[in-house]
PDB file of N, CA, C and O in Angstrom:
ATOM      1  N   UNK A   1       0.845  -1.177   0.000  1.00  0.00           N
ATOM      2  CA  UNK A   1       0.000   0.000   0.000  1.00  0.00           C
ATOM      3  C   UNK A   1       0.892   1.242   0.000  1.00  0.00           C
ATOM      4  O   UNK A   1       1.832   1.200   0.794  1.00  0.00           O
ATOM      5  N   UNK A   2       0.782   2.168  -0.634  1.00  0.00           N
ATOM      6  CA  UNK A   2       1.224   3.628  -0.864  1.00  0.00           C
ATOM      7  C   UNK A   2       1.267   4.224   0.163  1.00  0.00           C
ATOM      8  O   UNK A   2       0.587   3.996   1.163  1.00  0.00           O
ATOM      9  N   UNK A   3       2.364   5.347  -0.033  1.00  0.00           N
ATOM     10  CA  UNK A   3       1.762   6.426   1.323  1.00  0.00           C
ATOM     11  C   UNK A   3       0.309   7.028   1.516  1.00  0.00           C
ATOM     12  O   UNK A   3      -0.444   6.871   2.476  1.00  0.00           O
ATOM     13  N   UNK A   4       0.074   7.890   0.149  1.00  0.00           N
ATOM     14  CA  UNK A   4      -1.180   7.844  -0.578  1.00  0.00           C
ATOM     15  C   UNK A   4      -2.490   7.274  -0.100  1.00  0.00           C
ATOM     16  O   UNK A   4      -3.411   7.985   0.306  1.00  0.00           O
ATOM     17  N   UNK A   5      -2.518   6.418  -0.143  1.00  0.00           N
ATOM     18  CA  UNK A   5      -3.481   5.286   0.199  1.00  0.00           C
ATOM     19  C   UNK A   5      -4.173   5.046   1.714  1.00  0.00           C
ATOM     20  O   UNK A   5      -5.242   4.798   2.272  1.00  0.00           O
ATOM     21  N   UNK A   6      -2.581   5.338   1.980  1.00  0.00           N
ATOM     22  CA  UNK A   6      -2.655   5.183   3.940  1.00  0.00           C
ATOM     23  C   UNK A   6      -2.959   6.481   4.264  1.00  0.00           C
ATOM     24  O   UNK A   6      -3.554   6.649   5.328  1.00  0.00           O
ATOM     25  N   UNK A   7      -2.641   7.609   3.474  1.00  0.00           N
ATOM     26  CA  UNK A   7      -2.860   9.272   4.013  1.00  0.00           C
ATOM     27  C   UNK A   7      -4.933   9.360   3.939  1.00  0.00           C
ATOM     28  O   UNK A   7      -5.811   9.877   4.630  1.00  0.00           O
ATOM     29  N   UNK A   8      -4.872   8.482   2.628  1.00  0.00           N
ATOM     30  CA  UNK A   8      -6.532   8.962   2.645  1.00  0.00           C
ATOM     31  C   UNK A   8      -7.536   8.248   3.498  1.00  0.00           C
ATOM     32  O   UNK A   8      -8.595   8.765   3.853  1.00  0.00           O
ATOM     33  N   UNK A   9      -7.068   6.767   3.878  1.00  0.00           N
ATOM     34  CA  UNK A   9      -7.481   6.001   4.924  1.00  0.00           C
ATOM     35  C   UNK A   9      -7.189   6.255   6.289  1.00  0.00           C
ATOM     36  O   UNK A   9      -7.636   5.603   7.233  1.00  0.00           O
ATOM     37  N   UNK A  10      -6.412   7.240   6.358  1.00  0.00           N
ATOM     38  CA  UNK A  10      -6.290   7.709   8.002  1.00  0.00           C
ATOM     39  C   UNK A  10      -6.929   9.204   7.819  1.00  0.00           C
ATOM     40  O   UNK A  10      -6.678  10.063   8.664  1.00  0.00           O
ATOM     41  N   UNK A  11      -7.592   9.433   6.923  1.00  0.00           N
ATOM     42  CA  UNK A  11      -8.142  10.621   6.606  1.00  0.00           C
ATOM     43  C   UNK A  11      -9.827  10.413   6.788  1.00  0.00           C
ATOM     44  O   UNK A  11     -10.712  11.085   7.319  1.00  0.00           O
ATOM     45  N   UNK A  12      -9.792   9.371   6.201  1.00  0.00           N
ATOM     46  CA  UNK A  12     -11.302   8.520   6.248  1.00  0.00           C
ATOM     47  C   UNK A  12     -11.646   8.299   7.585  1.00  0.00           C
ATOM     48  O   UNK A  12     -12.764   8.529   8.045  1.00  0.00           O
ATOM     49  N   UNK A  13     -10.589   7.805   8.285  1.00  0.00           N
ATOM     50  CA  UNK A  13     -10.820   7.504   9.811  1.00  0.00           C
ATOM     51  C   UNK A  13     -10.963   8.716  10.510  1.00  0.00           C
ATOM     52  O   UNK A  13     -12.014   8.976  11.097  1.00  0.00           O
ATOM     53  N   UNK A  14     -10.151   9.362  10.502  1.00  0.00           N
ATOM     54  CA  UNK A  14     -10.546  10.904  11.393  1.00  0.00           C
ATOM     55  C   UNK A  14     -11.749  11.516  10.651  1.00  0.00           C
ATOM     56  O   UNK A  14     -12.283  12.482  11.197  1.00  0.00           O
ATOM     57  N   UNK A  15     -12.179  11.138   9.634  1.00  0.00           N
ATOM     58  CA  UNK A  15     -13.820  12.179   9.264  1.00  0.00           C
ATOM     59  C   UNK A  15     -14.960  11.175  10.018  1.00  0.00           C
ATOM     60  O   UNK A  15     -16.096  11.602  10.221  1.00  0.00           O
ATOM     61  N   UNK A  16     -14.602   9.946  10.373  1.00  0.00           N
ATOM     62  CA  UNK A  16     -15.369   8.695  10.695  1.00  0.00           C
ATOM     63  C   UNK A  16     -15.447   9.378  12.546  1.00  0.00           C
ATOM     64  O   UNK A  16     -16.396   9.738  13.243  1.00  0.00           O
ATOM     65  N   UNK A  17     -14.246   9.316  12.742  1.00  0.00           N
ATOM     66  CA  UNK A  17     -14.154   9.704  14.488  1.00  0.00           C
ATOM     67  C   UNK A  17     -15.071  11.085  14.730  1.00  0.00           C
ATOM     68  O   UNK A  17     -15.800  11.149  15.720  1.00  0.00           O
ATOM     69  N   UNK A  18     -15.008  11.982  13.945  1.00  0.00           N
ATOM     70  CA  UNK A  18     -15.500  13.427  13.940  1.00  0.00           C
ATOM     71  C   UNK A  18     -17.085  13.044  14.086  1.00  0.00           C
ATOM     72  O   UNK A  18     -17.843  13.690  14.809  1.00  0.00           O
ATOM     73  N   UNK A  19     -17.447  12.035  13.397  1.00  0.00           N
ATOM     74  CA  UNK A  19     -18.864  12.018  12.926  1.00  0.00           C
ATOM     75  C   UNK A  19     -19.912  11.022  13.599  1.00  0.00           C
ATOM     76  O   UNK A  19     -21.141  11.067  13.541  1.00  0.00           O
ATOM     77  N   UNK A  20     -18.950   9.961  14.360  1.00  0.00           N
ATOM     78  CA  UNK A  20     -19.450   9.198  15.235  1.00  0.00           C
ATOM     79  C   UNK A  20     -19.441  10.319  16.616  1.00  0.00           C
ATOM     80  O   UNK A  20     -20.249  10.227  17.541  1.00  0.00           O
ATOM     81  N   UNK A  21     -18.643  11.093  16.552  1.00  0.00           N
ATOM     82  CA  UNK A  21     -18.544  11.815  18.256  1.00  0.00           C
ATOM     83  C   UNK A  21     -20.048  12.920  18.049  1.00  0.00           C
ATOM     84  O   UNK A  21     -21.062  13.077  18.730  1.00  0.00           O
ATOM     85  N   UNK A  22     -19.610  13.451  16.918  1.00  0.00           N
ATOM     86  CA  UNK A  22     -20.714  14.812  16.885  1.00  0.00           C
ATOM     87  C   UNK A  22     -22.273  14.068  16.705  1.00  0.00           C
ATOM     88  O   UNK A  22     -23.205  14.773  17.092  1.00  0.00           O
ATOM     89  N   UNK A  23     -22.526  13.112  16.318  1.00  0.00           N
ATOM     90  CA  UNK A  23     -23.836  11.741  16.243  1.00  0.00           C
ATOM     91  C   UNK A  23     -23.973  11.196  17.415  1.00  0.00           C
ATOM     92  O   UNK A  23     -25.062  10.759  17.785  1.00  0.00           O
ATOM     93  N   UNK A  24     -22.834  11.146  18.196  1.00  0.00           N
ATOM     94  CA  UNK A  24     -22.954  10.496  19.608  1.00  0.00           C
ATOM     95  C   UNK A  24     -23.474  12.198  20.439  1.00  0.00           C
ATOM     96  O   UNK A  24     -24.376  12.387  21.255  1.00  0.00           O
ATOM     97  N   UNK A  25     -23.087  12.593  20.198  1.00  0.00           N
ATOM     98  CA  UNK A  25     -23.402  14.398  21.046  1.00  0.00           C
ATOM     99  C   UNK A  25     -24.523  14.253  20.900  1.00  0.00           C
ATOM    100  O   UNK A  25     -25.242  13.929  21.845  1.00  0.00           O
ATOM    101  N   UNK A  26     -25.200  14.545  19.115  1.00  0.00           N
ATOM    102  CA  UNK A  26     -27.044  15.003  19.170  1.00  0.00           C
ATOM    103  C   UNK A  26     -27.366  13.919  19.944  1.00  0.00           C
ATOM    104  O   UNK A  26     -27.676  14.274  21.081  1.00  0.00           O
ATOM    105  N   UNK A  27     -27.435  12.201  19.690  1.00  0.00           N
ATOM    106  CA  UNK A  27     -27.869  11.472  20.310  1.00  0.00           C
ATOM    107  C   UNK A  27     -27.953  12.042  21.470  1.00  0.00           C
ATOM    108  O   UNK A  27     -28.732  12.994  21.514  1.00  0.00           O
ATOM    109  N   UNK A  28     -27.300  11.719  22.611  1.00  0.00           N
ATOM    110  CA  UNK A  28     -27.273  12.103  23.830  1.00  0.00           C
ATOM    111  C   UNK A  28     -27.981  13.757  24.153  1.00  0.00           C
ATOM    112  O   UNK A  28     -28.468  14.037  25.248  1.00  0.00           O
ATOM    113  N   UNK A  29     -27.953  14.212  23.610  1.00  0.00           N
ATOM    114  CA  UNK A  29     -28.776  15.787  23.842  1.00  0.00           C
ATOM    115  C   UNK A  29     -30.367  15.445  23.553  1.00  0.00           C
ATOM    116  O   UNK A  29     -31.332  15.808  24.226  1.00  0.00           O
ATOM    117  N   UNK A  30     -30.352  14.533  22.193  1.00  0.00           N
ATOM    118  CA  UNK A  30     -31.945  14.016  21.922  1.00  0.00           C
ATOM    119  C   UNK A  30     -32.600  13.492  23.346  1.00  0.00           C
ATOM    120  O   UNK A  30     -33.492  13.967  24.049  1.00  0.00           O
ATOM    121  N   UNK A  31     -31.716  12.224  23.481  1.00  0.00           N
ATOM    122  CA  UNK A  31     -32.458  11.194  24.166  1.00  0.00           C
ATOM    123  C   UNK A  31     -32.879  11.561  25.864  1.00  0.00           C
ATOM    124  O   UNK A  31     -33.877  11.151  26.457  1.00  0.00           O
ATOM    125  N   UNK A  32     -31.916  12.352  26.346  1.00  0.00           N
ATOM    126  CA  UNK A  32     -31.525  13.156  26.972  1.00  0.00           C
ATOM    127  C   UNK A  32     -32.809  13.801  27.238  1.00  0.00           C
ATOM    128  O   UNK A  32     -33.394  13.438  28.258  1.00  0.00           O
ATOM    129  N   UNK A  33     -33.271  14.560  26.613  1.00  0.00           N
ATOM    130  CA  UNK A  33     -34.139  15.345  26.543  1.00  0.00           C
ATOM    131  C   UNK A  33     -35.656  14.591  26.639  1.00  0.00           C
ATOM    132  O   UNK A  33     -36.554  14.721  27.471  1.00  0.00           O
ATOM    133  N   UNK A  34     -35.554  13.770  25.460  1.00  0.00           N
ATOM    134  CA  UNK A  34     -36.799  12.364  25.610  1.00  0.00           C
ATOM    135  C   UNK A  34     -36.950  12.104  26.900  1.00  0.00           C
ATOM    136  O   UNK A  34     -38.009  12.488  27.396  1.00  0.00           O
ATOM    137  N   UNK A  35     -36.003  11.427  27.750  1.00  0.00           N
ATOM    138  CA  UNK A  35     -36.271  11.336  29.072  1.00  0.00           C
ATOM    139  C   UNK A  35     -36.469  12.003  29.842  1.00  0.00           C
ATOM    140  O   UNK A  35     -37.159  11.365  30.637  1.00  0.00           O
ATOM    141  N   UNK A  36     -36.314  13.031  30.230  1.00  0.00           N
ATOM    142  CA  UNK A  36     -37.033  14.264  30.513  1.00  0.00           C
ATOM    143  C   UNK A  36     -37.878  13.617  30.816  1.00  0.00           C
ATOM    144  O   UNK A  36     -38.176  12.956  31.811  1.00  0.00           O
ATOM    145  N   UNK A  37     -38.581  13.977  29.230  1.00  0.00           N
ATOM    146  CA  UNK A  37     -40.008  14.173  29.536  1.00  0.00           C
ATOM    147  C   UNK A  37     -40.540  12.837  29.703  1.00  0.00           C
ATOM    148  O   UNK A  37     -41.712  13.038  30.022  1.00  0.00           O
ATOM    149  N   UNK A  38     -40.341  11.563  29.668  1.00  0.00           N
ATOM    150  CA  UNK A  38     -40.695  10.782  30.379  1.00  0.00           C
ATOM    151  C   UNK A  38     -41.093  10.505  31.802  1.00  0.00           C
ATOM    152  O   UNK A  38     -42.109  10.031  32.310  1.00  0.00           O
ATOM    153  N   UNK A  39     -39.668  11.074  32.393  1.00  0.00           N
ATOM    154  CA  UNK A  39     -39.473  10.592  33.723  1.00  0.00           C
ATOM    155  C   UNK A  39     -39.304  11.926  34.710  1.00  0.00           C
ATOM    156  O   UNK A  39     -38.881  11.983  35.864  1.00  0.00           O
ATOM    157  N   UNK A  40     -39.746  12.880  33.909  1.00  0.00           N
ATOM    158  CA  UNK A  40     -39.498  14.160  35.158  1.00  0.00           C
ATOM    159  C   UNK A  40     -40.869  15.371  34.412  1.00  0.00           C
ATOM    160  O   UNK A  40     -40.799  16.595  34.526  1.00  0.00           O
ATOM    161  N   UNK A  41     -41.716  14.815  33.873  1.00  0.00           N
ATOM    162  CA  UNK A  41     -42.345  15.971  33.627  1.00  0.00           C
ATOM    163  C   UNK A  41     -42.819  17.292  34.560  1.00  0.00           C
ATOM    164  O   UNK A  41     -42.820  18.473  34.216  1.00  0.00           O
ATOM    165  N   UNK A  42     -43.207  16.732  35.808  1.00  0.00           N
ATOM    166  CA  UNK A  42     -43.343  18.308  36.444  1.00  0.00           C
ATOM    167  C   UNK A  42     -42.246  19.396  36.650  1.00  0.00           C
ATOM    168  O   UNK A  42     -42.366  20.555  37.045  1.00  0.00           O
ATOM    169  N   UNK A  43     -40.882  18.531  36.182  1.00  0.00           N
ATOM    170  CA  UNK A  43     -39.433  19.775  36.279  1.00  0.00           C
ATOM    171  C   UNK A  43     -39.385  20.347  34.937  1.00  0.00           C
ATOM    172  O   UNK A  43     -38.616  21.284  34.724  1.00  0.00           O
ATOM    173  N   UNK A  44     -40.258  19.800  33.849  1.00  0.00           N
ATOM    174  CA  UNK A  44     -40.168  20.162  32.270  1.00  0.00           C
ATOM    175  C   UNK A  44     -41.516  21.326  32.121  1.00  0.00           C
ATOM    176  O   UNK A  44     -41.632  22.028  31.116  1.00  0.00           O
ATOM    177  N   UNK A  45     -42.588  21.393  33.416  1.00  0.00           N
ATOM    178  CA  UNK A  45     -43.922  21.775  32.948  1.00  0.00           C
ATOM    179  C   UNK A  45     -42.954  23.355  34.002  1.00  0.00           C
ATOM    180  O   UNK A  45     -42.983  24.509  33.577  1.00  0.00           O
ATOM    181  N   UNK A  46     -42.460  23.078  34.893  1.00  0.00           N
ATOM    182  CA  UNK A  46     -42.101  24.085  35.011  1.00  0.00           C
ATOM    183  C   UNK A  46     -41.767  25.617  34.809  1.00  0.00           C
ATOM    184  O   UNK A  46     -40.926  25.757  33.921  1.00  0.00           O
ATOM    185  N   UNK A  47     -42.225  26.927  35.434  1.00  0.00           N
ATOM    186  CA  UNK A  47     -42.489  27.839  34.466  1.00  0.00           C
ATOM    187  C   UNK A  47     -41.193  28.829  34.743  1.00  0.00           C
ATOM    188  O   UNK A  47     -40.937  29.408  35.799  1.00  0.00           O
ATOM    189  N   UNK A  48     -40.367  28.868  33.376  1.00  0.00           N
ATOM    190  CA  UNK A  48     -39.216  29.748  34.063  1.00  0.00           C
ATOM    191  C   UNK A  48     -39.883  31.759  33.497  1.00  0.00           C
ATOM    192  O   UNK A  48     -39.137  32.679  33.830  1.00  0.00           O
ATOM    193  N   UNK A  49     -40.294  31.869  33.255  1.00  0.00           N
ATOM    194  CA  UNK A  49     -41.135  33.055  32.968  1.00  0.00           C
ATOM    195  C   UNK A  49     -42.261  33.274  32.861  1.00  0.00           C
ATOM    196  O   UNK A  49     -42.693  32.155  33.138  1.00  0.00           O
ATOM    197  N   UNK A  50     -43.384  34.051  32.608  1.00  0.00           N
ATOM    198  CA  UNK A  50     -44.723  33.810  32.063  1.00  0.00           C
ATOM    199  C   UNK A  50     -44.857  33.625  30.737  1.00  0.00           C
ATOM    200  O   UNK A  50     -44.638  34.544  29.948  1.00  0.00           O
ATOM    201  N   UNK A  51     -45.279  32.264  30.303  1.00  0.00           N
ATOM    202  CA  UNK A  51     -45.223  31.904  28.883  1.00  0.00           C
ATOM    203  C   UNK A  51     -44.291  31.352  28.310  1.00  0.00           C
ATOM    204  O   UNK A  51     -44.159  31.475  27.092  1.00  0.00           O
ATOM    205  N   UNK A  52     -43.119  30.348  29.341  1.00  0.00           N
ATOM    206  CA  UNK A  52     -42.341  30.354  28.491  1.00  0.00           C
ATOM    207  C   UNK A  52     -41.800  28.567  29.703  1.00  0.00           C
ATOM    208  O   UNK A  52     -41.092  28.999  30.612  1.00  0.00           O
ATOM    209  N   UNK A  53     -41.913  27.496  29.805  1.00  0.00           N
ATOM    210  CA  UNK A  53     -41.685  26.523  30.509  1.00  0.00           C
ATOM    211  C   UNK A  53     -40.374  26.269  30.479  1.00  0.00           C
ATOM    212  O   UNK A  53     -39.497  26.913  29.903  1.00  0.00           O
ATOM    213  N   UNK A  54     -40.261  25.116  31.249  1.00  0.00           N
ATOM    214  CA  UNK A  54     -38.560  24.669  31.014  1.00  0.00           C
ATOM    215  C   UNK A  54     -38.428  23.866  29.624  1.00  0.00           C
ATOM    216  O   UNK A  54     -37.570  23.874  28.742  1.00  0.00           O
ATOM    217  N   UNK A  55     -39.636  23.171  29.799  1.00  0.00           N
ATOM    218  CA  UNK A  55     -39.892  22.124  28.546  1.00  0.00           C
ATOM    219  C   UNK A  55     -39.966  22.465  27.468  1.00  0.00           C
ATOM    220  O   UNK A  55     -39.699  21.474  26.788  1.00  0.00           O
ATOM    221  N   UNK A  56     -40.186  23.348  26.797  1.00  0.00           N
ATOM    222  CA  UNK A  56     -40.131  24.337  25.251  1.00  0.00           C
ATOM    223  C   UNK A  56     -38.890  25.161  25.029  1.00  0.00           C
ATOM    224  O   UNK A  56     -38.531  25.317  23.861  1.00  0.00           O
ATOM    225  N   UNK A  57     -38.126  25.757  26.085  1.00  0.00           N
ATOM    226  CA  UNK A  57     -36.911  26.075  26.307  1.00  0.00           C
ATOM    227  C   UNK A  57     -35.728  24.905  25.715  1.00  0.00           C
ATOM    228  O   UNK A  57     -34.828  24.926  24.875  1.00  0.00           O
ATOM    229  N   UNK A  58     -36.272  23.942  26.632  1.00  0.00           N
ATOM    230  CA  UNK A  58     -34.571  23.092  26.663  1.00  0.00           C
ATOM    231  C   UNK A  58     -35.228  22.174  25.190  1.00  0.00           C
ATOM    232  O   UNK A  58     -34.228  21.719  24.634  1.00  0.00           O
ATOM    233  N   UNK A  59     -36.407  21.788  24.450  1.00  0.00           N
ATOM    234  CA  UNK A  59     -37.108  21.802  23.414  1.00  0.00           C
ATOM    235  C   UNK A  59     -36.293  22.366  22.460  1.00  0.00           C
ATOM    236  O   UNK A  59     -35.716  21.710  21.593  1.00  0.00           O
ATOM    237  N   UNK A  60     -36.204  23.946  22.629  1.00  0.00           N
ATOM    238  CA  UNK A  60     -35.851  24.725  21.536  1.00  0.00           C
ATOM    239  C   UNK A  60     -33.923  24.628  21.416  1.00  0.00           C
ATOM    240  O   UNK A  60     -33.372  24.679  20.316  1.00  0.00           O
ATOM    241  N   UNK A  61     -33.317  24.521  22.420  1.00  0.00           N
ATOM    242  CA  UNK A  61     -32.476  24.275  22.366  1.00  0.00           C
ATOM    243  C   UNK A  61     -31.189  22.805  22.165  1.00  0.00           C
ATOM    244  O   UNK A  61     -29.970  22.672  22.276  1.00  0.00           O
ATOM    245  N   UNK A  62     -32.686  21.710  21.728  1.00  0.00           N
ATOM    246  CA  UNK A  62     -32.171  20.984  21.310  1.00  0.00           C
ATOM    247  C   UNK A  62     -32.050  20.813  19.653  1.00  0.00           C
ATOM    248  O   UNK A  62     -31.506  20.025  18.879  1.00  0.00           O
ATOM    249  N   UNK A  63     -33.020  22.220  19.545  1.00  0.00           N
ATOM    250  CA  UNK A  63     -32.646  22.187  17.818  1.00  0.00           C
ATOM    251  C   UNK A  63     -31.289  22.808  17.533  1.00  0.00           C
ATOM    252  O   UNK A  63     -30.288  22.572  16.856  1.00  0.00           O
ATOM    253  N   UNK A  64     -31.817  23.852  18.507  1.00  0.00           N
ATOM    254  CA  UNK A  64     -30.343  24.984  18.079  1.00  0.00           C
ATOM    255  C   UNK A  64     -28.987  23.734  18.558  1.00  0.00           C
ATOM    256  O   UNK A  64     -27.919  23.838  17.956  1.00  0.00           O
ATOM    257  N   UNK A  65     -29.063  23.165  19.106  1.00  0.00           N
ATOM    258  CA  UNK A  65     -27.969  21.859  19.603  1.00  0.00           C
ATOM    259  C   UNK A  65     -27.449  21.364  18.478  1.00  0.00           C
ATOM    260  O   UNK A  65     -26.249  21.392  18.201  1.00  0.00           O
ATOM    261  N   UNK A  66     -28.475  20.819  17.679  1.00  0.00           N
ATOM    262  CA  UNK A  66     -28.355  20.600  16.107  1.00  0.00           C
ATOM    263  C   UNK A  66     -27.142  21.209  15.192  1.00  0.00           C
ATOM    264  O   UNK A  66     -26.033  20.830  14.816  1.00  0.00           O
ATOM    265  N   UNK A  67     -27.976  22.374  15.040  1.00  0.00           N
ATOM    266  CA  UNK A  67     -27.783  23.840  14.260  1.00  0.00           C
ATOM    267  C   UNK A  67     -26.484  23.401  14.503  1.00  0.00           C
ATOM    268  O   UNK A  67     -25.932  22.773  13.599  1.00  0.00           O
ATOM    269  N   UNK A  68     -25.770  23.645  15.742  1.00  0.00           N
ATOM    270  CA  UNK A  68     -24.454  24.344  15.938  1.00  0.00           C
ATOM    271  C   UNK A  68     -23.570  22.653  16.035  1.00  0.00           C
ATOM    272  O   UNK A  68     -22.349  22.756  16.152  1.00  0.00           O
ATOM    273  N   UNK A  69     -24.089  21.321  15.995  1.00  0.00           N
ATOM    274  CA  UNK A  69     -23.257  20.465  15.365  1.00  0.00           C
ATOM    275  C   UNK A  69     -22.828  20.290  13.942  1.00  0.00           C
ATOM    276  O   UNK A  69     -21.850  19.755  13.420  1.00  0.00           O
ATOM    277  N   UNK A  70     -23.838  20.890  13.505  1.00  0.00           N
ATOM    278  CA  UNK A  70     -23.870  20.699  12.007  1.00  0.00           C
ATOM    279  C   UNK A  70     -22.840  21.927  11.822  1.00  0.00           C
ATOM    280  O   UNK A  70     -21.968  21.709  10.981  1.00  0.00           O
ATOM    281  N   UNK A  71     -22.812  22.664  12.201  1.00  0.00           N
ATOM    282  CA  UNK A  71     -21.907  23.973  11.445  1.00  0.00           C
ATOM    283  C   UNK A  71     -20.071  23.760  12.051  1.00  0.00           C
ATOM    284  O   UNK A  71     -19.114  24.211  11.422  1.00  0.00           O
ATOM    285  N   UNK A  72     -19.946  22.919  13.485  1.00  0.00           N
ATOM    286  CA  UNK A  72     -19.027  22.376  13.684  1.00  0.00           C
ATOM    287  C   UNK A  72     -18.596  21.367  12.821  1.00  0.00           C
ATOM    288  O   UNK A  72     -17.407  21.213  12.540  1.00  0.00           O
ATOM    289  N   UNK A  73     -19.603  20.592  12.336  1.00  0.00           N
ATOM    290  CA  UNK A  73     -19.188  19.183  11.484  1.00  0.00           C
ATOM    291  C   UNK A  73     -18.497  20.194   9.792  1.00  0.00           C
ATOM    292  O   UNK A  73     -17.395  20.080   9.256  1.00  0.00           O
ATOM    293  N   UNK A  74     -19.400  20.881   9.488  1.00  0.00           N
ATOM    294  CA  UNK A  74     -19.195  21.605   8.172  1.00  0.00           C
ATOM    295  C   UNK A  74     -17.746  22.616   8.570  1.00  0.00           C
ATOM    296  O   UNK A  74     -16.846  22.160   7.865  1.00  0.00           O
ATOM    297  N   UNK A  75     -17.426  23.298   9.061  1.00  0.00           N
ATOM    298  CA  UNK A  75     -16.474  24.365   9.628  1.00  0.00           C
ATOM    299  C   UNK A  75     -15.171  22.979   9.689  1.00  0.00           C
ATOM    300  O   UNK A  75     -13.960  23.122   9.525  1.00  0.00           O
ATOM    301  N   UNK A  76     -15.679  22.111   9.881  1.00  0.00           N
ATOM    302  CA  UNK A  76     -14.240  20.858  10.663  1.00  0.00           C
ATOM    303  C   UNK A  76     -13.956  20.153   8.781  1.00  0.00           C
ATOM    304  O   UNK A  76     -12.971  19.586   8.306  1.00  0.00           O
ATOM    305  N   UNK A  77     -14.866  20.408   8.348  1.00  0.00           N
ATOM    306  CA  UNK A  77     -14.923  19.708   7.023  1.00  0.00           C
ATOM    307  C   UNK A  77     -14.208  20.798   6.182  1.00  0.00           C
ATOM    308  O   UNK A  77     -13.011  20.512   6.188  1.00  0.00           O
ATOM    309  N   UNK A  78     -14.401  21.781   5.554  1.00  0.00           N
ATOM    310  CA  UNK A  78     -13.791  22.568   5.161  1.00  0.00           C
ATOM    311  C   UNK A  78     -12.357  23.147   5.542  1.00  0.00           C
ATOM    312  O   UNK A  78     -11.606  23.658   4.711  1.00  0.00           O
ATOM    313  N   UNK A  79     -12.077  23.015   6.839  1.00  0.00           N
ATOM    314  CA  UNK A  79     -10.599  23.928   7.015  1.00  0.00           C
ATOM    315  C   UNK A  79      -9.987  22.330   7.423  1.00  0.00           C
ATOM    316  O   UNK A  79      -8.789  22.446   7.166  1.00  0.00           O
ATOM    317  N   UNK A  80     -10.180  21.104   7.857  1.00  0.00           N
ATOM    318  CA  UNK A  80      -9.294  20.464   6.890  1.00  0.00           C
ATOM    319  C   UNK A  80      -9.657  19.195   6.213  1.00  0.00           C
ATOM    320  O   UNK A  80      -8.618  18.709   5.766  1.00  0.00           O
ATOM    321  N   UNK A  81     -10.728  18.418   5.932  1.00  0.00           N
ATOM    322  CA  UNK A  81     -10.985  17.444   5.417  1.00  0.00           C
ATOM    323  C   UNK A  81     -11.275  18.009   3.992  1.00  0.00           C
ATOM    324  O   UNK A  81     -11.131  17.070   3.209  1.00  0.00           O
ATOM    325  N   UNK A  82     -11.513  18.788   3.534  1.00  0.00           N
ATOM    326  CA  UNK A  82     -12.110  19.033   1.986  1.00  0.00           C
ATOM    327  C   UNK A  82     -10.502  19.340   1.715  1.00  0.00           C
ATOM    328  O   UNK A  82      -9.902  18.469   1.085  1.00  0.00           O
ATOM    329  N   UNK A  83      -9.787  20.464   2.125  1.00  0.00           N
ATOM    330  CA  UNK A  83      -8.216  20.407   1.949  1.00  0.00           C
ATOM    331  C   UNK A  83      -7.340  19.484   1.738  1.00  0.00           C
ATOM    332  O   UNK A  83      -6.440  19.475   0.898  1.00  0.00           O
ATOM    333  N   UNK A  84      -7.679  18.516   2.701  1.00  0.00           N
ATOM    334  CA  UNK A  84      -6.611  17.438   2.596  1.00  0.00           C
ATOM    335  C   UNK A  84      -6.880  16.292   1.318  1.00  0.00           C
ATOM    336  O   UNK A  84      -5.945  15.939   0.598  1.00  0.00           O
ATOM    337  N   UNK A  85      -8.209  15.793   1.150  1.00  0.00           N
ATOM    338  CA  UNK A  85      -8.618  15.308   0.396  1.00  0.00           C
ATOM    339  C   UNK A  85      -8.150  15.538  -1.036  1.00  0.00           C
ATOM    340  O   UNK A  85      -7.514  14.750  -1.736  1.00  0.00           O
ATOM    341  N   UNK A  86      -8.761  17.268  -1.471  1.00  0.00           N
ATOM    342  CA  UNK A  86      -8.255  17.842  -2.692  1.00  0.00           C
ATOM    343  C   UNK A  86      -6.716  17.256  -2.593  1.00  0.00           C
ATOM    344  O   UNK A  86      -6.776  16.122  -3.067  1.00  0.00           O
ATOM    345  N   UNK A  87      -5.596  17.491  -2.251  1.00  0.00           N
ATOM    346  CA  UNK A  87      -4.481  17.828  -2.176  1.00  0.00           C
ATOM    347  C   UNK A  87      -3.953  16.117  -2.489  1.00  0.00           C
ATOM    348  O   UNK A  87      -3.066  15.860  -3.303  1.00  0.00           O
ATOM    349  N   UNK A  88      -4.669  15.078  -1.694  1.00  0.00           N
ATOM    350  CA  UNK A  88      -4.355  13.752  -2.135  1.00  0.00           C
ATOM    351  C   UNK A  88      -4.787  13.349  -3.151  1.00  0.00           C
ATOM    352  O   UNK A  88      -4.064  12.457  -3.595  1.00  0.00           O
ATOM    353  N   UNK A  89      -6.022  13.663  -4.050  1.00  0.00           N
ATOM    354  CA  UNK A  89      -6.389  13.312  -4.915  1.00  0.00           C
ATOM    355  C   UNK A  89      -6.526  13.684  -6.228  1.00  0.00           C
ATOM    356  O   UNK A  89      -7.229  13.387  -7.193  1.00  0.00           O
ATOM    357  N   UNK A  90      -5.238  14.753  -5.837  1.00  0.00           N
ATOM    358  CA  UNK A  90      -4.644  15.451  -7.498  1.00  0.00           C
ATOM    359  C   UNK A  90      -3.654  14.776  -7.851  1.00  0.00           C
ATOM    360  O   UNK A  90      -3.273  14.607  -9.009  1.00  0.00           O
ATOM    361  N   UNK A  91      -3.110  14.286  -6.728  1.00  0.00           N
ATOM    362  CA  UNK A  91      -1.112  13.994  -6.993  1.00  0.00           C
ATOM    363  C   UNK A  91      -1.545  12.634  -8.082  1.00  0.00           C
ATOM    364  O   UNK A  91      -0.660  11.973  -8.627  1.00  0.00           O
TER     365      UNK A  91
END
């Protein structure tokens, strides 16, 4: 096997590690949250303002949780997996 070969397969592996961790994050923020509301609803019905619960709060912030993996996953992809890639697969 090439250097080549081994550069893009240990390249493959670190986009693999990036993507199982940031998938393991939402998971855990999802499920996380699921249980909640399973097993604690009167701490979720909870009112932290007028009009505004704990449960629609930490709700809304499991999208934005999202949002900001995805722009870590994309931001981590661009400054160096799209780089490195190009650069192996011209030579």
């Amino acid at each position: 096997m090439d250097e080549r070969t081994k550069a893009i397969q240990a390249l493959t592996a670190q986009r693999w590690r990036v993507s199982l961790i940031l998938s393991g994050a939402m998971m855990l923020i999802y499920f996380g949250f699921i249980l909640l509301i399973a097993f604690n609803k009167p701490l979720l019905g909870s009112s932290i303002v007028p009009g505004l619960s704990l449960g629609i709060l930490l709700g809304a912030l499991v999208i934005v949780s999202a949002w900001i993996l995805i722009f870590l996953y994309v931001r981590w992809a661009n400054n160096n997996y799209d780089d490195k890639i190009a650069r192996l697969t011209r030579k």
